[in-house]
N, C-alpha and C positions, 0 to 999 in steps of 0.2 A: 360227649356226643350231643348233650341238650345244649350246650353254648353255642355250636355251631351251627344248631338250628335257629335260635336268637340270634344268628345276625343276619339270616337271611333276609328278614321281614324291611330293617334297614337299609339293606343292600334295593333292592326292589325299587323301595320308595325315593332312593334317590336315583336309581336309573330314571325310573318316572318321569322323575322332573330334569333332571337332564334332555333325556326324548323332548320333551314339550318346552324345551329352553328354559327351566325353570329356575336359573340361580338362585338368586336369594328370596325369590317372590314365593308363596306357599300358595297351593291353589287349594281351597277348601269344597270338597264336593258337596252339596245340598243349601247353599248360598244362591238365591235367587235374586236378580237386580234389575228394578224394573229397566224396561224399555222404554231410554226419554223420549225417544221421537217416533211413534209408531206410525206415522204415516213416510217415514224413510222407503223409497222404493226396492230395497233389499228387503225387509218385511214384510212389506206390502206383496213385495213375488212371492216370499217363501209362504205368507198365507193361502195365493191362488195355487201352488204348487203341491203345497198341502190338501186340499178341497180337489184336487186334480188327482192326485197318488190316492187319495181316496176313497175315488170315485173308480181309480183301476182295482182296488182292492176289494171293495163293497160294490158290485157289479148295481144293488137295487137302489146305492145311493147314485149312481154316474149323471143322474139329473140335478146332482145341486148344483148352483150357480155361485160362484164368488162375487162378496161384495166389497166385504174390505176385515182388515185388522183393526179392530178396537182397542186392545192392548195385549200387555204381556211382560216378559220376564224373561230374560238369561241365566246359564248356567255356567260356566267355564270348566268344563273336565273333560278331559279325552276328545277335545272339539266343542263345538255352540252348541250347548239346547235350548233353544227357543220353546219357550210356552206362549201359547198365541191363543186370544181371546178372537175369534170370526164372526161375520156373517155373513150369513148366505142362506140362499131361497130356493126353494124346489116348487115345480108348477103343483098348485092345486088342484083334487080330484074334478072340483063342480068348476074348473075354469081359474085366472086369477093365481095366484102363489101363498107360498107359506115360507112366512119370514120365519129364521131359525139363529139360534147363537152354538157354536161348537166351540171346543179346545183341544187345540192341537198341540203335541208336542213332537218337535221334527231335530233330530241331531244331526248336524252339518260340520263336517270336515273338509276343510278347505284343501289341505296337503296332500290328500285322496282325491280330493274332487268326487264327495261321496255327501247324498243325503238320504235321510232315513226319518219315515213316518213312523213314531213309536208308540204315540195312543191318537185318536183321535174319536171323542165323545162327544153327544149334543149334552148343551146347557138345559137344565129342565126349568 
């Protein structure tokens, strides 16, 4: 009976990668790779999208403004995670604004047609 639990974990791992077309490539999760071209207009939306999603989530932040993507980092598992370095500004109490830096991380699955804001923190 313990054998045939030991081939489960096997079994799984290569449905897995079948699912995600994976013949002989291994996808290794927690592999980060920078992003070379971060002013790529696909970036660049998923950052305003990001600062957008949450701004519907955190009703007190809905005043930030998108300014742009500075950098960042991919993941490849179960779809994109994008790690995005942003900025963006929110108006000032006494007038004027306040420049800020956030990081966002959003996982996008293209096959879905599904995106998902999974943290998104200011830089201190």
């Amino acid at each position: 009976m313990r054998t045939g639990s030991l081939l489960v974990v096997p079994v799984a791992i290569c449905a897995a990668a079948a699912h995600r077309g994976g013949g002989a490539t291994a996808i290794i999760a927690g592999t980060w790779d920078p992003i070379k071209d971060v002013n790529d207009p696909h970036v660049q939306e998923l950052g305003r999208w990001a600062v957008a999603e949450h701004g519907r989530q955190a009703p007190a932040d809905a005043a930030l403004t998108f300014v742009g993507a500075t950098s960042g980092a991919t993941q490849e598992f179960d779809g994109t995670n994008y790690r995005l370095v942003l900025d963006a500004w929110r108006p000032a109490a006494g007038g004027g604004r306040e420049d800020g830096a956030y990081t966002a991380q959003v996982l996008e699955q293209d096959w879905i047609n599904s995106r998902k804001l999974v943290s998104f923190i200011a830089d201190k």
